[in-house]
C-alpha positions as CSV (number, residue, x, y, z in Angstrom):
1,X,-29.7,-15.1,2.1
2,X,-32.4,-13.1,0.0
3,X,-35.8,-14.8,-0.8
4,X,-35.9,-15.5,-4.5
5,X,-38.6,-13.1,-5.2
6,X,-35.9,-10.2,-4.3
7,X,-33.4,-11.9,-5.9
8,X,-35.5,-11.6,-9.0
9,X,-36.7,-8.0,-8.6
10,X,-33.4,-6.8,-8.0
11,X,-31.7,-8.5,-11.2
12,X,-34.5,-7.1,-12.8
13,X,-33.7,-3.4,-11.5
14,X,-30.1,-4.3,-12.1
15,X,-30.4,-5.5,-15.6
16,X,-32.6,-1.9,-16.8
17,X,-29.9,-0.7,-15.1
18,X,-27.3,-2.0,-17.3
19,X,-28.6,-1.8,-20.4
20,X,-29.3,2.4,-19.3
21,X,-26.9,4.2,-21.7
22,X,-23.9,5.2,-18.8
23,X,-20.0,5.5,-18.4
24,X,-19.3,1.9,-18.0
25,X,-21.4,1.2,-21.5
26,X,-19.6,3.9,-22.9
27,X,-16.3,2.4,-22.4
28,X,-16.7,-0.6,-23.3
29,X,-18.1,0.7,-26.5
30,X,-14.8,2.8,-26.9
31,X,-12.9,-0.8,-26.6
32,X,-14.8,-2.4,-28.8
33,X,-14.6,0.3,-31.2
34,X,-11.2,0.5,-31.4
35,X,-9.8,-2.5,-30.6
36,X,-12.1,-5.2,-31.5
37,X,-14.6,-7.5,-29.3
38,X,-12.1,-9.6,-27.9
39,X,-10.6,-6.3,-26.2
40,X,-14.1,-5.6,-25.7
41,X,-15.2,-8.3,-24.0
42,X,-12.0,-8.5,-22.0
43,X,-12.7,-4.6,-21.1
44,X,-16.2,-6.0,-19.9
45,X,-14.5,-8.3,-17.3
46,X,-12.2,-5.9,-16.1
47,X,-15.7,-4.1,-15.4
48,X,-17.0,-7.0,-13.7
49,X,-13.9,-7.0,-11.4
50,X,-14.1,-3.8,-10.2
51,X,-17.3,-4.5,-9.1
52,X,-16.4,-7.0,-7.3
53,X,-14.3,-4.6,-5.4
54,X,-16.6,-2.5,-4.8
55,X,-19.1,-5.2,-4.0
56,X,-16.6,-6.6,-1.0
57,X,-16.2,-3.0,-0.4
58,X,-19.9,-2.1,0.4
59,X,-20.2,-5.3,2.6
60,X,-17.0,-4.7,5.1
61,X,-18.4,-1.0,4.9
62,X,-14.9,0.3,3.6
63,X,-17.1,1.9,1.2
64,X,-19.0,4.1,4.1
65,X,-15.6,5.1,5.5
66,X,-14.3,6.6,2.3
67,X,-17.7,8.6,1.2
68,X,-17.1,10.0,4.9
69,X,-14.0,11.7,4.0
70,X,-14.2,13.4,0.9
71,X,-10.4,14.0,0.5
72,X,-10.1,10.7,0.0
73,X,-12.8,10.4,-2.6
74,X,-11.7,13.6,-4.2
75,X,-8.1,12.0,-4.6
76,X,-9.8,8.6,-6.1
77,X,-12.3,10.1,-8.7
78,X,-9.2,12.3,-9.6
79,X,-7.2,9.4,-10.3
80,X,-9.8,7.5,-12.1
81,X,-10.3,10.4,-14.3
82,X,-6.6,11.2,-15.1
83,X,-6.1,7.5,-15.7
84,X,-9.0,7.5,-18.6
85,X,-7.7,10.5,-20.3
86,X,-4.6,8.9,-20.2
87,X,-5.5,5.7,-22.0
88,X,-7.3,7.8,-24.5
89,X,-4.2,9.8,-25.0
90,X,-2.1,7.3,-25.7
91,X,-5.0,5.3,-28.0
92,X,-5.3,8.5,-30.0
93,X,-1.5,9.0,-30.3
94,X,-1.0,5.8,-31.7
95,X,-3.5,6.6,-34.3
96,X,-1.0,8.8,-35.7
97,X,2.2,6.5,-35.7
98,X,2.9,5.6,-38.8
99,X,1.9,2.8,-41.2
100,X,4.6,-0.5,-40.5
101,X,1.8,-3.1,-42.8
102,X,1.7,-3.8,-46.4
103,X,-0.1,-0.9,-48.7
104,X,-3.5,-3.0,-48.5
105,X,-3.5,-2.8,-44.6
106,X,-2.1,0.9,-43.8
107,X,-5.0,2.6,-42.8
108,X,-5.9,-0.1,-40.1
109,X,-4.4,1.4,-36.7
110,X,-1.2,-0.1,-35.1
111,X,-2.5,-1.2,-31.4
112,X,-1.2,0.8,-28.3
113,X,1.7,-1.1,-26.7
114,X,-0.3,-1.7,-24.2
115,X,-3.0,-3.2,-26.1
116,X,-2.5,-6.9,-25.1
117,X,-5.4,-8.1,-23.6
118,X,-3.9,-8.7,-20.4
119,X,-3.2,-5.0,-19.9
120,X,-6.9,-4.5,-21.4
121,X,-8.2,-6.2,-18.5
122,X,-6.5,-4.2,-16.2
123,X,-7.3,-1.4,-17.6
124,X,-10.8,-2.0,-17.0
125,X,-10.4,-3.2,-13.8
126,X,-8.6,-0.1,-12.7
127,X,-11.4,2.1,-14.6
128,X,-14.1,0.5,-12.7
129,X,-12.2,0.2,-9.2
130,X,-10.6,3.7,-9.4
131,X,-14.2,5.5,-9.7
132,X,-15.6,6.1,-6.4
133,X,-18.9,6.3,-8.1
134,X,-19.6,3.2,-8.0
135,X,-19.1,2.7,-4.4
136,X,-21.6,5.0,-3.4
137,X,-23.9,3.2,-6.0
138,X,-23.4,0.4,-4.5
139,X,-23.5,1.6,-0.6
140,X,-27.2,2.7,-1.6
141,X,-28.4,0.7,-3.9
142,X,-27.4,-3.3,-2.7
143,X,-28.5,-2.2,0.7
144,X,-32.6,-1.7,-0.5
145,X,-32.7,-5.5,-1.3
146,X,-31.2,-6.7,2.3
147,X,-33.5,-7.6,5.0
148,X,-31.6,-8.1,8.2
149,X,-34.2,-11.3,9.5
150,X,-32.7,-13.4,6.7
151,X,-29.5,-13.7,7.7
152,X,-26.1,-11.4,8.3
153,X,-26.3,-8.4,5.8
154,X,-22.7,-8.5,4.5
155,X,-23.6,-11.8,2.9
156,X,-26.6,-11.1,1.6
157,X,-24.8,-7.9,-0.2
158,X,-22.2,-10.0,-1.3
159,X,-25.1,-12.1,-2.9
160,X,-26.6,-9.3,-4.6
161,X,-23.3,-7.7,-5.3
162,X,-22.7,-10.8,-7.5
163,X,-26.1,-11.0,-9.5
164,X,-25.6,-7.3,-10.4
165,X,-22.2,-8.5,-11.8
166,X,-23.6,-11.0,-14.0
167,X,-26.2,-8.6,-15.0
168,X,-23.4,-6.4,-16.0
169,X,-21.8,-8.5,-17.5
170,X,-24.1,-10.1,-20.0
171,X,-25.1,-6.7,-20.9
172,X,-21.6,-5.1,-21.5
173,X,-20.5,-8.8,-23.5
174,X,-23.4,-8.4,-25.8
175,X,-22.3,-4.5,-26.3
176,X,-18.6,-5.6,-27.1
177,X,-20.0,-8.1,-29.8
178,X,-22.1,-5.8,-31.3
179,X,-20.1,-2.8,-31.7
180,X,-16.8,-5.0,-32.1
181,X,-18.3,-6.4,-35.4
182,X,-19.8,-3.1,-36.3
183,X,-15.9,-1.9,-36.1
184,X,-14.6,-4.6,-37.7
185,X,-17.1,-3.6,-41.0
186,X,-16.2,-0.1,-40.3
187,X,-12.4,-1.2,-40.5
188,X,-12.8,-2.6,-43.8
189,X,-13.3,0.9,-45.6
190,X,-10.5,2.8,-46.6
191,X,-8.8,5.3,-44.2
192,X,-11.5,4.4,-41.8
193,X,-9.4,2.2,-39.0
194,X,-7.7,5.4,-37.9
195,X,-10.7,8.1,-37.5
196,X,-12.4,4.7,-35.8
197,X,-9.3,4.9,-33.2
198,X,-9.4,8.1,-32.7
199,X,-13.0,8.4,-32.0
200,X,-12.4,5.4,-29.6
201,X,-9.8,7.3,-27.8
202,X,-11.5,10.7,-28.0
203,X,-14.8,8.8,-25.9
204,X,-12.1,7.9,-23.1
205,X,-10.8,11.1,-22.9
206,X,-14.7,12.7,-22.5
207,X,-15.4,10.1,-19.9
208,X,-12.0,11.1,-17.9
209,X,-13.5,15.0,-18.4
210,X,-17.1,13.8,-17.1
211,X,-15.3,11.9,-14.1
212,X,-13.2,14.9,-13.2
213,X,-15.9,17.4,-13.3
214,X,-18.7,15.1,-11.2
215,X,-19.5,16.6,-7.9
């Protein structure tokens, strides 16, 4: 197991980070923006669970095995990417549906079918789990922090695997409160609920397009 004085510096270097401006922030900001902070915090576990993933991944060295055969990464960052322009199809198109509230509530957007918090989890487990970026991250990052005298190296990247989590997810729950109430204010103005959806979904399409075009 790490010492605690690693354990420490590498929460540290895993909490600047997660609060650096990147992909994952920027989804969960789309979330929250469009759907509130409960989808955004549930959007932040999804995260977390990808992570996880790609955590167990890096320690059975699954992850080494697939950067090795770029076909195989090609055909995962492909399908992360369409999978993120697809959710911010679908959020913009429901922008457009029309109105089924009262007069007072119209320009509040209907949520996407799919916008039960169950299938907003999975979508950000998928999001996180179908981008192979992370698993290189991971496969040289966790690795720094490991010294093989203290023990059997999958554990202790399991360890750190898990501190970056919490990291992550502290940072990406205090993002989903703040711009989930920022929304909800937002929300409150005429004719705003809409443009706030489609700006939502408009953010997941440009991360799908930033995915898809990463080397």
């Amino acid at each position: 197991m790490p010492d605690p004085a690693t354990l420490l510096l590498f929460a540290a270097a895993a909490l600047s980070l997660n609060v650096t401006p990147g992909p994952d922030m920027l989804y969960v900001i789309a979330r929250s923006l469009g759907q509130g902070r409960r989808a955004g915090f549930v959007s932040a576990l999804g995260l977390s669970l990808g992570y996880l993933a790609h955590t167990l991944l890096a320690a059975s060295g699954l992850a080494a095995l697939l950067v090795s055969f770029p076909a195989a990464y090609a055909a995962v960052r492909v399908a992360g990417a369409l999978y993120l322009v697809y959710l911010g199809g679908r959020t913009i198109h429901a922008s457009f549906a029309p109105p089924t509230l009262p007069a007072d509530d119209s320009d509040a957007p209907r949520p996407p079918a799919d916008g039960r918090l169950c299938a907003v989890f999975r979508q950000g487990a998928l999001t996180s789990t179908l981008n192979p970026s992370i698993a290189i991250f991971f496969l040289a990052f966790l690795p720094q922090f490991v010294d093989p005298a203290r023990g059997a190296v999958a554990l202790q990247i399991v360890i750190l695997g898990l501190v970056f989590i919490t990291t992550a997810t502290t940072t990406h729950t205090a993002i989903a409160l703040l711009t989930g109430t920022a929304g909800q204010w937002t929300r409150a103005r005429p004719g705003a609920g809409r443009w706030q959806a489609r700006l939502s979904g408009g953010l997941l399409v440009l991360l799908g397009v930033r995915v898809l075009l990463m080397g």
